[in-house]
Wavefront OBJ file of the C-alpha trace (Angstrom):
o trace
v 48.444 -48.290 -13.079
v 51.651 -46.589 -14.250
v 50.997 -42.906 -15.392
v 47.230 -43.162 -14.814
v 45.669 -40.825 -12.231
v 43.068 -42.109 -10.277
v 40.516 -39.757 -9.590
v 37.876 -40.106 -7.145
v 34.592 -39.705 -8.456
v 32.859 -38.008 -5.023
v 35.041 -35.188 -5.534
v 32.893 -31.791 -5.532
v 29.506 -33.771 -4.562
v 29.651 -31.719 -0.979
v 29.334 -28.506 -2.491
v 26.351 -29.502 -4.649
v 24.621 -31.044 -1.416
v 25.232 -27.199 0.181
v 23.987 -25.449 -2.574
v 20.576 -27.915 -2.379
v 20.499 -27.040 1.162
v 20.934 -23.766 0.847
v 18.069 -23.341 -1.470
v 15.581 -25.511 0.603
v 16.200 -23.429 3.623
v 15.942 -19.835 1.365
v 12.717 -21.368 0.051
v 11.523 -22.430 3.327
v 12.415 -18.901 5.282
v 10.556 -17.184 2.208
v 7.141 -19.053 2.558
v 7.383 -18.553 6.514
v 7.819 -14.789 5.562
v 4.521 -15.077 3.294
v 2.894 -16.791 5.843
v 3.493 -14.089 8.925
v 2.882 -11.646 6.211
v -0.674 -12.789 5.345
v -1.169 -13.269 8.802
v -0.367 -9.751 9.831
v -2.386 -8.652 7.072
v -5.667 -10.912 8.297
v -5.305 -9.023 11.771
v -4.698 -5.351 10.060
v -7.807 -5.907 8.489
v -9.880 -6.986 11.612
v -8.549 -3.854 13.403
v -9.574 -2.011 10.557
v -13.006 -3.105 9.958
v -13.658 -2.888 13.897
v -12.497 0.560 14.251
v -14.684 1.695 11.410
v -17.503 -0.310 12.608
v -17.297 1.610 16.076
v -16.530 5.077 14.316
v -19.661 4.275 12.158
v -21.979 2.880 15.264
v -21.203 6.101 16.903
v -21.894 8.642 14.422
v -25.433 6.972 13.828
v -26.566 8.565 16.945
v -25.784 12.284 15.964
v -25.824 11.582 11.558
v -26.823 8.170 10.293
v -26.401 9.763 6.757
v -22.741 10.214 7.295
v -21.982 7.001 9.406
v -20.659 5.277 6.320
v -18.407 8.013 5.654
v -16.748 8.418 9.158
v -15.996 4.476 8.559
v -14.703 4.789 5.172
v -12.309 7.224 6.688
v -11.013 5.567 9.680
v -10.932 2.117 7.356
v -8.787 4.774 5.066
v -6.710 6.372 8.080
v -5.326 2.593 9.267
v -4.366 1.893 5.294
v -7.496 -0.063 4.642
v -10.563 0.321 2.051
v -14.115 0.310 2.987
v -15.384 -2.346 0.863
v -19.214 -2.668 1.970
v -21.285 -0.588 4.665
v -24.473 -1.276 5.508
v -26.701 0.297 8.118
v -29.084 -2.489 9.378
v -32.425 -1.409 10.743
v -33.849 -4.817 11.398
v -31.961 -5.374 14.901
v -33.095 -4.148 18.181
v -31.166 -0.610 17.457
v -29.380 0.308 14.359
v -26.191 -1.462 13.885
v -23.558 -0.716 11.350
v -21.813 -3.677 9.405
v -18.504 -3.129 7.244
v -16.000 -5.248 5.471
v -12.661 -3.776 4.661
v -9.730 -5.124 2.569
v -6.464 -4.676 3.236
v -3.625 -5.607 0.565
v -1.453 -8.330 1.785
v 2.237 -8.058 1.266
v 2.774 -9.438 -2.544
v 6.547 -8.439 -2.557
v 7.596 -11.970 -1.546
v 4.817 -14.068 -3.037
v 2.742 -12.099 -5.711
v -0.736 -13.078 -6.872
v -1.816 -12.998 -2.691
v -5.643 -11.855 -2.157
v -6.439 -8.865 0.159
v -6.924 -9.784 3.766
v -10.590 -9.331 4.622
v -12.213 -7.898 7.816
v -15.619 -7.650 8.170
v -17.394 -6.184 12.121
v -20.701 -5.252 13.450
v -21.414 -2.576 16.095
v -24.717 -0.732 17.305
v -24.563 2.819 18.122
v -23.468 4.149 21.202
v -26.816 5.157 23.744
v -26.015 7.527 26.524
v -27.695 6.023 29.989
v -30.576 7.062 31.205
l 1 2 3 4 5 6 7 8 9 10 11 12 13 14 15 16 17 18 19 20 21 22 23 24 25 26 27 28 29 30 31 32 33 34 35 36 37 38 39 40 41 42 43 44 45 46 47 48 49 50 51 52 53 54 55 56 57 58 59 60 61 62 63 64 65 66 67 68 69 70 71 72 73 74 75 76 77 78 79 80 81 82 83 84 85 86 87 88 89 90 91 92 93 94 95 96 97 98 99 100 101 102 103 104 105 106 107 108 109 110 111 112 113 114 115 116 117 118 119 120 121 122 123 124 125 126 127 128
């Protein structure tokens, strides 16, 4: 063993097995941030599609012609679009019905569907 170096062949395997971790958590912390980010997205779109389905159920009383309109812009005004808006006669009173999509975030993970809200509200009837 005169003149020979002896190496030892584990020699720079701890920085590889850093690096691997390293990635798994990045990869991990950016599918949690997809995941809150759809989620917030879901509940934008509720809130959405119930404020224009109250803005819409109250505007039946005084113009059902324009009740779809007041929802499209309240669905607009909290960064939604009014997908659908129907005015349903077949209930007990009028109701309104909307759906509104929302864009989810696609900066982290593109290729994400729209969150979807869809409410149903009746007009507002002063008591008698």
């Amino acid at each position: 063993m005169r003149g020979r170096r002896h190496r030892n062949s584990d020699a720079g395997s701890a920085t590889i097995w850093l690096l691997a971790l390293l990635g798994l958590v990045a990869f991990a912390a950016t599918a949690a941030l997809a995941v809150a980010g759809a989620i917030a997205a879901r509940h934008r779109a509720e809130s959405a599609a119930d404020l224009a389905a109250l803005a819409a159920a109250g505007r039946l009383l005084l113009d059902p012609g324009q009740a779809c309109a007041e929802a499209a812009s309240i669905a607009s005004a909290q960064g939604a679009t009014l997908q659908a808006c129907v005015i349903r006669a077949d209930a007990l009173e009028d109701s309104v019905e909307v759906d509104v999509s929302v864009p989810s975030p696609g900066g982290l993970v593109p290729g994400l569907p729209p969150a979807r809200g869809r409410a149903r509200a009746g007009p507002v009837t002063a008591p008698f």
